[in-house]
C-alpha positions, 0 to 999 in steps of 0.5 A: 532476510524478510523484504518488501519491495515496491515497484510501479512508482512513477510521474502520471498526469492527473485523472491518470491512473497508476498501479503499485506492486509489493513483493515480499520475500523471505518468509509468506504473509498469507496470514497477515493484514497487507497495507499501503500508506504514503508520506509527503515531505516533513509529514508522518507517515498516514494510512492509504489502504489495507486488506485482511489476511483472506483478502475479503476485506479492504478498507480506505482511507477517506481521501482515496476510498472510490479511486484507489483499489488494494488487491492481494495475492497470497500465492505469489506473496504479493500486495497491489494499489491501483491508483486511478484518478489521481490528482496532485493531492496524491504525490507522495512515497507510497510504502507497503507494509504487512501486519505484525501478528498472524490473523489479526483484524485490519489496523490503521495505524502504523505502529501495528505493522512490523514490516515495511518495505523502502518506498516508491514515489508517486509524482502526479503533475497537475 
């Protein structure tokens, strides 16, 4: 059974800084677009981060692009989002998600990812 799951969620104070991890399990995604997206209350689900399948690319959304960092870890099947300076703006549940096809370029949209994890909540206080 393919998992990802999410840790690292939590309540920060705005400026403060947040680190979220995914672990997937149950098969490698060495080859696959990682990413990170969130979803506020009644909203669709909107990009946040993803990184390529070698880890030497990474692209933002404009809203996090020079506070939020996406790393990956492919011997440890894992993908990262070092959330810093956070402000209110970025409450929201935070989900990890892997790219349906093996050596694919990076996507921003959801449809293009076939495994997500359950999701974290980020709550940052003003």
């Amino acid at each position: 059974q393919v998992q990802l799951v999410e840790s690292g969620g939590g309540l920060v104070q705005a400026g403060g800084s947040l680190r979220l991890s995914c672990a997937a399990s149950g098969r490698t995604f060495s080859r696959n677009v990682l990413g990170w997206f969130r979803q506020y209350p009644g909203k669709e689900r909107e990009f946040v981060a993803a990184i390529s399948w070698s880890g030497g690319s990474s692209y933002y959304a404009d809203s996090v692009k020079g506070r939020f960092t996406i790393s990956r870890d492919n011997s440890r099947n894992t993908v990262d989002l070092q959330i810093n300076t956070s402000n209110p703006e970025d409450t929201a549940v935070y989900y990890c998600a892997a790219g349906r096809l093996s050596y694919a370029p990076v996507q921003r949209e959801t449809s293009t990812y076939g495994y997500w994890g359950q999701g974290t909540q980020v709550t940052v206080s003003p």
